[in-house]
N, C-alpha and C positions, 0 to 999 in steps of 0.2 A: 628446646626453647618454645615458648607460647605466643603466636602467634596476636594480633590484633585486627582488627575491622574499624571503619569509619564509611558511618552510612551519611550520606548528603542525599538529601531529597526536599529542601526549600523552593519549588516549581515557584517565580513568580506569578506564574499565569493560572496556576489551579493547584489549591490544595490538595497534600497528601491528606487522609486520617490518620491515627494514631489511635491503637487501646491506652482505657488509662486503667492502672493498678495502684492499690495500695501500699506504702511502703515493708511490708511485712508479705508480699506474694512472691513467689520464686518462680511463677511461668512466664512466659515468652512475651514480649513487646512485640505486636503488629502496624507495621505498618502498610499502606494502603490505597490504592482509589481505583474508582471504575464501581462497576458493576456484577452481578450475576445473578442469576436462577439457579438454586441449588433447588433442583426437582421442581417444583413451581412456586417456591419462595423466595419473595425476589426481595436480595439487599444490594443497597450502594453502600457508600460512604462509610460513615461511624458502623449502621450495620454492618456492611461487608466484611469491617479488620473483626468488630466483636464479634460474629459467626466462624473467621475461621479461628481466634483467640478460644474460643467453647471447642473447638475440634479437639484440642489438644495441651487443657487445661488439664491438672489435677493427676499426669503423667510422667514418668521419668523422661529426662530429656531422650532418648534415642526413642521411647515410647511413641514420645509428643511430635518429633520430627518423621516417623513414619505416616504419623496420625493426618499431619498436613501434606505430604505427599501424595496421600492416597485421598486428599478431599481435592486437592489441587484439579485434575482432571473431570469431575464433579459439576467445577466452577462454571456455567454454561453463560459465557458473557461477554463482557470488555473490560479487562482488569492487568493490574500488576502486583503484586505484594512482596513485604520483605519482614520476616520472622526471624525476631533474634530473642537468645536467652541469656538470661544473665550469667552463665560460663562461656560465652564468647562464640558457639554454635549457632549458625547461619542458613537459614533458606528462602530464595528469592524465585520467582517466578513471574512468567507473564504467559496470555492469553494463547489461545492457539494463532492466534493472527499478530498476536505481538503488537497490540493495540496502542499498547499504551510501553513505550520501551522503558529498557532500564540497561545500564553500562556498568563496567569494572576493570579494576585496575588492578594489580598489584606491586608495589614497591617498598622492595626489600622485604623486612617482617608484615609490613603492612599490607593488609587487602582495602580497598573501597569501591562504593558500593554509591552511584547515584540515578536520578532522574536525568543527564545530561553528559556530555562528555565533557562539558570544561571545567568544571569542577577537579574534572578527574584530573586536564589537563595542568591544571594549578598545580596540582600536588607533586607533580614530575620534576625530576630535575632536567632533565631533556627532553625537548619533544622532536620527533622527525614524522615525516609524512609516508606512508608504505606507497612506492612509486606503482606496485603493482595493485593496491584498493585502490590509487589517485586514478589510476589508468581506465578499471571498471566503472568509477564513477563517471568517470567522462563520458565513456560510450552508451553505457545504459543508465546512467542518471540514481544509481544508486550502487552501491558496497556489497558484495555480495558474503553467505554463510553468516561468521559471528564477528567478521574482521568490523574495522572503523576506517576511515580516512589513517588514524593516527595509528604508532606502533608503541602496541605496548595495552591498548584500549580496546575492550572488544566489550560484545554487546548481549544479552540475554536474546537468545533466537524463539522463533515462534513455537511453544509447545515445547516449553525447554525448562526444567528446574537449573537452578544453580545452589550448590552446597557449600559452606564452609566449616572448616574444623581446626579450630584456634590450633589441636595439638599432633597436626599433622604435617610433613615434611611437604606435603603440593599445596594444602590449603582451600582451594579452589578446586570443586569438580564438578563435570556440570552432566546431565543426562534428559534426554529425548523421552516426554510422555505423552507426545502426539504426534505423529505422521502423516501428511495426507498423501496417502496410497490406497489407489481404486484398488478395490478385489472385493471377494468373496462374494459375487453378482447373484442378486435374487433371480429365481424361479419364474417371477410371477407372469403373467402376460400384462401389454403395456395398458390394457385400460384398467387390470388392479393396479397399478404403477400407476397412472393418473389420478386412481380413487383416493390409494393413500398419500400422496404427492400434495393433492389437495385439501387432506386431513392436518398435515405437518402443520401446511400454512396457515389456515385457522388457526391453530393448538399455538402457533408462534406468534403471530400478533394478537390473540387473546389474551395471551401474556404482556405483550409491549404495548399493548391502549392500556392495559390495569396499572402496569407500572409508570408508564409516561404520558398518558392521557390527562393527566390532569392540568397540566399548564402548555405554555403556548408550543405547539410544535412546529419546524420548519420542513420542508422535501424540497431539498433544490432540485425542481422538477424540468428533466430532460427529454428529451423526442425517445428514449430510450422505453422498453420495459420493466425495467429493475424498480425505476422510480416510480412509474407509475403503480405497478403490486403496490407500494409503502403505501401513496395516496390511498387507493382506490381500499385498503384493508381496513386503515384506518379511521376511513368513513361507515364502513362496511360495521364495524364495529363502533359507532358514534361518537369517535372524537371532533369536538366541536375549534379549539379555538387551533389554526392551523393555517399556517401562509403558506402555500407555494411559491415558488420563485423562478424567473431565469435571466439571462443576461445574453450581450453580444451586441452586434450592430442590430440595426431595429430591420426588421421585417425578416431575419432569419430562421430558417425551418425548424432549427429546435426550437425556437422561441414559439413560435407560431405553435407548435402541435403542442409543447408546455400548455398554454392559454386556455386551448381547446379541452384540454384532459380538466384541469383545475377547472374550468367553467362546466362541464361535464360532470362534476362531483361536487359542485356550489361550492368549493373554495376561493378564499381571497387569492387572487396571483398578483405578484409585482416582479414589474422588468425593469432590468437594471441595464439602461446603454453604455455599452463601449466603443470608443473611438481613441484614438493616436493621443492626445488630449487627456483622455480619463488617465489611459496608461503612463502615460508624461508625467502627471500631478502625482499618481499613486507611489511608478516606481520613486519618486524623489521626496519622500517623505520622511522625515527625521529619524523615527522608528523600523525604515523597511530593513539595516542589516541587522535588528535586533530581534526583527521578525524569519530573516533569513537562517539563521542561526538557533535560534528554538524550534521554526522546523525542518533545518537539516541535520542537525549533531552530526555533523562529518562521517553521516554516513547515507544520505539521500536527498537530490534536489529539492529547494525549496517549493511548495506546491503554490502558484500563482493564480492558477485560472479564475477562480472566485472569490483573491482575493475584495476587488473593488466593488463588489456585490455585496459581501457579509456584512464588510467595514461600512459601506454604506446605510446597508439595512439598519446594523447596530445603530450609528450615529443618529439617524432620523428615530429612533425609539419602534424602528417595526419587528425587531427581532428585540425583546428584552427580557435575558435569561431564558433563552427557549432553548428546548433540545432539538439540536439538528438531524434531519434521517436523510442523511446520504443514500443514495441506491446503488452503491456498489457492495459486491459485484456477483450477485446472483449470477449471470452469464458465465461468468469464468466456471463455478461451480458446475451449471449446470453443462457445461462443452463447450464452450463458443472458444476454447483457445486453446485445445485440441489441435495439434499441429500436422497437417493431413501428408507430409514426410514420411511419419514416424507410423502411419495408418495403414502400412499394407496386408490385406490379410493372408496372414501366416507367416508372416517375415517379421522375426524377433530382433531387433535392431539391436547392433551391443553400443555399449558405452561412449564410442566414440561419436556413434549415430548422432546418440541423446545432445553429446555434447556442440556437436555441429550446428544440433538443431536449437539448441537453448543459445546458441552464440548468434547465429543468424536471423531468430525473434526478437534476441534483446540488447544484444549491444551493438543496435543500430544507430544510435544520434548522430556516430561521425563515422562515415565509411573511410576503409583505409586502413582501422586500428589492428587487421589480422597479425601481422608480424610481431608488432610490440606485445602483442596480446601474447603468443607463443614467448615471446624473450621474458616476460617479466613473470611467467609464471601463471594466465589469467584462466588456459585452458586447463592447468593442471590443479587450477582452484574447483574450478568447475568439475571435477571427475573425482575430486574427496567429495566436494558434496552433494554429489548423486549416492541412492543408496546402493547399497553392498550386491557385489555380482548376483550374491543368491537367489535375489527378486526374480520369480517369476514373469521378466516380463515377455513373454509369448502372452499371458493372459491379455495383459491392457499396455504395448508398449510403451505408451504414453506415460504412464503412469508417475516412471521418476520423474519427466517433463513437468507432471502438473504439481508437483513435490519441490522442486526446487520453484517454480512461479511461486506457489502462495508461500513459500519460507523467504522471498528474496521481491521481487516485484509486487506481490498486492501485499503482504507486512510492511515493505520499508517506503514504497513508491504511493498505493494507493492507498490504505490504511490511514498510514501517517499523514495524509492531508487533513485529516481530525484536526490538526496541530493549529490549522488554520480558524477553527471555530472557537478553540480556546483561547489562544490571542485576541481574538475579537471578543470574550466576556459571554461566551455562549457555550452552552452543553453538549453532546452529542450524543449518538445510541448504533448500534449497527445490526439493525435486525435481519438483514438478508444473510449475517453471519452467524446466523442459528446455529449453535451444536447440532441439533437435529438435523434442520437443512444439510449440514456441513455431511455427516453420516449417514444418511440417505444416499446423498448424490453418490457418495461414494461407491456406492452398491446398485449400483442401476448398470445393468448392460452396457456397453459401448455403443452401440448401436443405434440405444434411447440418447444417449446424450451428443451423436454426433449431431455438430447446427444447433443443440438445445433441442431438439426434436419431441422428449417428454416434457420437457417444461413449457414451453412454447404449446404444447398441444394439449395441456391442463390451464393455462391461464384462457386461452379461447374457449377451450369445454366448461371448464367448471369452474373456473373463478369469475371470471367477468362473465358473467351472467344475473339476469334477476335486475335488480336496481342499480350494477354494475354494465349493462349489455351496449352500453351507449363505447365504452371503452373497447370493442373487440373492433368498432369500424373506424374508430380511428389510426390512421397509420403511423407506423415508427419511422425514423430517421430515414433508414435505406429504403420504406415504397411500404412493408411489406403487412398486409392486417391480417388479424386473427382470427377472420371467420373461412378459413380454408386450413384442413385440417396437413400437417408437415408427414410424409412418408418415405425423405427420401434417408435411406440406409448409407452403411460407409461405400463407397463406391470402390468396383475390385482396384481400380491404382487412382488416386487421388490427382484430381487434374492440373495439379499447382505442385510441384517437387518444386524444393529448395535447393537452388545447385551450392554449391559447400563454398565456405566462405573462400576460401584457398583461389578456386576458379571464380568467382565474384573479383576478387583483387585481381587476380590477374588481367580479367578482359577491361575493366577500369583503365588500365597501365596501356595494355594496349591500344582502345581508342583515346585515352590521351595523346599517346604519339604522333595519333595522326590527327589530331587537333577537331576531332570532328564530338568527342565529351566538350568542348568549351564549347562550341558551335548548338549541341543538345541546351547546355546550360543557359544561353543567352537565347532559344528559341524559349526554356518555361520564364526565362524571365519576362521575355515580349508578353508572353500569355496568360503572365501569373494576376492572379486576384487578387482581392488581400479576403484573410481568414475571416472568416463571417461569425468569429468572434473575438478578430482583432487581436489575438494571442499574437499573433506576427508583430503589433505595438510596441513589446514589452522594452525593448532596447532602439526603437527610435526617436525618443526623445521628443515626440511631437511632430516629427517629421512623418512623412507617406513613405513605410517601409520598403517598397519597391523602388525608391530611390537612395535606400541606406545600404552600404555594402557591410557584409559579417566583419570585415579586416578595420572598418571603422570602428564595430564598436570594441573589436579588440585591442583597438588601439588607445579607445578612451579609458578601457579597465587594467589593462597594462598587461591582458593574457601573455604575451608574448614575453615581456620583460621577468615575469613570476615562475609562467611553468616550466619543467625540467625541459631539457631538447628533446628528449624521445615522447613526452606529449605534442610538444608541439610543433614534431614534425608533420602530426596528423592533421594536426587543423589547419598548418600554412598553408597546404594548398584551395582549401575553400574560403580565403578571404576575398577574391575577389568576385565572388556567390552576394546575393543580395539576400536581404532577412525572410522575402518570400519564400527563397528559394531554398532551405536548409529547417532543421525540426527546430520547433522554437525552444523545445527541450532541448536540446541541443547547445544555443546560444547559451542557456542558461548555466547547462553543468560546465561548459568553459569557463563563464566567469564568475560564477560561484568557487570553483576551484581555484581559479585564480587568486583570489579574494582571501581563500583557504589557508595558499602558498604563501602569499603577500603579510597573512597579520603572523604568522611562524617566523618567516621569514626577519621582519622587523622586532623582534619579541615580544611582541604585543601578544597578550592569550587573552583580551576584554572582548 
C-alpha cells in the first residue's frame, strides 16, 4: 500500500517560498524560508528554494534526493526546507540550530509535515499530553530531543534531515548531518588561534553587512559581549542605517553600558522603560495567547523578555521591516557553559555524570522535580540523547554536555525567541551562528575556551582596536574590561562541584522540617529587590511583585485545577514564595502549561 503526505506550511506571520514549475516538469517542488551562504553566495527566499530546486533538477528521483542531502550541510545559515516530488518522496530539513522549526505527524497511511504543531494537532483524532515532555517543560522551560508537549507529534531536531517514502512500511526516517561535538583540537599556539579567530570574524560579517546591510538594522544591545562584536563589526564595515536598543527599569546597568557602546560607535540607541504597568498593559492584550502559542508549539516557553520593546519599536515606526541581530550566543560557543563538574583533568565522567550534570544546569525552574523526573522517564530521556558510549570523552568531557545544550536549550529556548520578531512584522539574521564560528570553536583546545579565554582575549587584542579601541574600556555587565589580557587555565579541581541532584532534594527536605527553608525564604523576601528589568512584572498585574504570592497567580490561571497531581505536587509547595522570590521562567512554564492542559482538556485545539 502507498503511503501519502500533507504538507501544511501557511505561517501567518512569515511567508514560506515555493519553486514555481511548469506543468510539463517532473522535478521536485521546494519549499522554503530563511536564509544561507552556499560558500559566499548568499540567498534568501525565492533564491534559497530555486538554489537548492538547481541542486537536484534534471535527476532521477534517488539521484535528486542524494543531490539535496549532500547540499543540505552546505546550507551555512538560518533556514528550513521541505522537497517533495511528484511520486510522493519527501525530504525535509532545518538548520543546525533549528532556526526555524518544522513538526510531523503520522496518522494511519498518512504522514504531515508543517510549520506548527496545531495543524498537526487538527488532524488527530485524539490528542493527549506525554506527562513525561509536560514534566521537562515545566522544570526547564522547554521539551527536550525530538519529542513535543503532545504524543504522537515530534519535531525536526537541529542538524537533522527527515525522509519519507510513500512505499515504504515505516515511511518516516529521519538522520543526524550535524553534531556539535568538540574534538579533533588544533595544534596551533593561542596567538595563531587569536590570528585566525580574528580572520573568521571579518570573513563572517563581511558577508552579513553585503547581505543585510542594506536596509534598516537592529542589535538589541546588552551590557553583554556578543552584541556588542554585531554593533561594533557592523560599523567596522560601514553599515549606516542601524538602531541599537535596550529596555528595563531606567537607570539600569545593562541599560546604561548599552548607551555608552551605541554612542561609542555613533549609533542611534533607544530605551524602552519597563515597570509593573508596562507588563500589566502588555500581558493583557488581545493577541498575547496567539503570540504564546506561535512561539511556543508545545514545545518551548513563550519568550517574553523584549517583548514590550520590539512591539513598541514596531508600533512607533522605529523598527520598520528591519532585520534584527540578536547577540546570542557567541559565549556558549565560545566556553562560557562549560560545566566545571564535568572539568576534572583526567577524570572521564560516564554517562551518568553528563546526566546529573545537564539535569542540574537545566531543569532548574522548580526545585523538587528529581523524583518525578526519575518516575516518568526524564533521566532515561536524557541518556538516549547523549551520544553513544563510544565518544571519546577523556578528550573533552564536556563535550556530550555541550551537544545536548545546543540540540535542546539554545535551538528550542534561545534560538526560537526569533519567533518574537516575526510576530512583530520584523526580519531577523544570526550571525554569531556562523558555520564557521560554529567549526572553529569546535576545534580549539579546552583550555582556550575555558571562561571564553580565546575569545575574550581576540576581541581585546584584535578586534576592538583601531577606530573600535574606545570599546575594550568599556565594561561588561559583571565589572570586567578588555584591556587585560585572560590566562587563567582549567584549574586542577574546579572550585564550584555540583552536588547531584539526589542530595540537593534531600537537604531541601530536611531543613524544611525544621522550618528554618521557610525562615531562609521569608529572609530573601525582606531583602528581595525587584528585577532591574522588571521580568518579576510579568504576572502581577500591576501590582509590586513582592507583595504578589506565586499561589495567587496560580490560582487566577487555574495551574492547580489543569495540571496532573504529580506536576503539581512540585509546585504546591512554592506557593506561598512571592514572584521575587522564584525564576520568572518558571512562573511562566506553569502557566503556559496550564493553559496547554486547559485548551485539550476542554477540546478546544484554536
Amino acid at each position: 500500500m502507498r503511503h501519502t503526505h500533507n504538507i501544511l506550511l501557511e505561517d501567518p506571520y512569515v511567508k514560506w517560498s515555493i519553486t514555481e514549475q511548469s506543468p510539463d516538469e517532473t522535478g521536485p517542488v521546494v519549499h522554503g524560508r530563511g536564509y544561507a551562504f552556499i560558500q559566499d553566495r548568499f540567498v534568501e527566499g525565492q533564491g534559497f528554494v530555486d538554489a537548492v530546486r538547481e541542486s537536484c533538477l534534471r535527476k532521477p528521483v534517488q539521484e535528486a534526493i542524494t543531490a539535496v542531502k549532500e547540499l543540505i550541510p552546505a546550507l551555512n545559515g538560518s533556514w528550513a526546507l521541505v522537497v517533495e516530488w511528484p511520486d510522493g518522496h519527501l525530504v525535509a530539513a532545518v538548520d543546525r540550530l533549528r532556526s526555524i522549526p518544522l513538526f510531523y505527524a503520522q496518522h494511519g497511511h498518512e504522514a504531515a509535515l508543517s510549520f506548527s504543531t496545531y495543524p498537526l494537532l487538527d488532524m488527530a483524532d485524539a490528542v493527549s499530553i506525554d506527562e513525561g515532555a509536560a514534566l521537562e517543560y515545566l522544570l526547564a522551560g522547554y521539551v527536550m530531543d525530538d519529542h513535543t508537549l503532545y504524543e504522537g507529534i515530534r519535531q525536526i531536531r537541529a542538524g537533522e534531515i527527515l525522509e519519507y517514502d510513500p512505499a515504504c512500511a515505516t515511511q518516516v526516517k529521519t538522520s543526524r548531518y550535524y553534531r556539535h561535538l568538540p574534538g579533533d583540537y588544533r595544534s596551533a599556539c593561542e596567538q595563531e588561534l587569536e590570528h585566525e579567530l580574528h580572520s573568521i570574524i571579518k570573513r563572517v560579517f563581511s558577508r552579513y553587512v553585503r547581505a543585510f546591510g542594506g536596509g534598516q538594522l537592529a542589535v538589541p544591545l546588552s551590557g553583554g559581549y556578543d552584541s556588542r562584536l554585531i554593533a561594533a563589526m557592523f560599523k567596522l564595515y560601514g553599515a549606516q542605517n542601524v538602531l541599537c536598543y535596550s529596555y528595563g527599569r531606567p537607570g539600569n546597568t545593562e541599560a546604561s553600558i548599552s548607551r555608552e557602546v551605541a554612542s561609542a560607535l555613533g549609533y542611534d540607541w533607544e530605551f524602552v522603560e519597563y515597570d509593573k504597568d508596562v507588563w500589566a498593559q502588555c500581558m493583557a492584550k488581545e493577541d498575547m495567547e496567539s503570540y504564546w502559542r506561535y512561539c511556543g508549539q508545545g514545545t518551548a516557553i513563550p519568550h517574553l523578555q523584549d517583548l514590550p520593546a520590539v512591539a513598541g519599536l514596531s508600533q512607533t515606526g522605529k523598527l520598520s521591516n528591519a532585520t534584527i541581530l540578536p547577540g546570542h550566543a557567541l559565549d556558549a560557543l565560545a566556553g562560557s557553559h562549560i560545566p566545571g563538574e564535568l572539568c576534572v583533568p583526567g577524570l572521564a565522567p560516564g554517562p551518568d555524570a553528563t546526566v546529573n550534570s545537564v539535569f542540574g544546569n537545566h531543569f532548574v525552574l522548580w526545585p523538587g522535580g528529581e523524583d518525578a523526573a526519575q518516575h516518568l522517564g526524564v533521566f532515561e530521556r536524557l541518556r538516549a540523547a547523549l551520544p553513544a558510549d563510544d565518544y571519546p570523552a577523556e578528550e573533552s568531557p564536556w563535550a556530550p554536555y555541550e551537544m545536548w545544550e545546543l540540540d535542546n536549550r539554545q535551538a528550542k529556548f534561545i534560538a526560537n525567541s526569533v519567533r518574537l520578531y516575526e510576530f512583530c512584522g520584523q526580519d531577523w539574521a544570526l550571525p554569531l551562528w556562523d558555520y564557521e564560528l560554529m567549526d572553529f570553536f569546535l576545534s580549539v583546545p579546552p583550555k582556550l575556551r575555558w571562561r571564553q579565554r580565546l575569545h575574550v582575549n581576540t576581541l581585546g587584542d584584535k578586534v576592538f582596536r583601531g577606530d573600535l579601541e574606545r570599546l575594550r574600556e568599556i565594561p561588561r555587565t559583571t565589572g570586567e574590561v578588555l584591556t587585560e589580557r585572560m590566562t587563567q587555565d582549567i584549574p586542577p579541581a574546579p572550585n564550584v562541584k555540583r552536588q547531584p541532584s539526589c542530595f540537593r532534594s534531600a537537604l531541601r527536605k530536611a531543613l524544611d522540617g525544621t522550618g528554618l527553608l521557610g525562615m531562609a525564604h521569608r529572609l530573601k523576601a525582606h531583602l528581595a529587590q525587584p528585577d532591574f528589568l522588571a521580568f518579576d512584572c510579568w504576572f502581577a498585574e500591576g501590582k509590586d511583585p513582592r507583595r504578589v504570592s506565586v499561589g495567587q497567580v496560580f490560582e487566577k490561571f487555574g495551574v492547580r485545577t489543569h495540571l496532573p497531581p504529580a506536576l503539581w505536587a512540585i509546585l504546591e509547595p512554592h506557593q506561598s514564595l512571592l514572584l521575587v522570590q522564584v525564576f520568572f521562567n518558571g512562573v511562566l512554564s506553569a502557566v503556559a502549561l496550564a493553559s496547554e492542559y486547559k485548551r485539550l482538556n476542554s477540546g478546544s485545539r484554536e
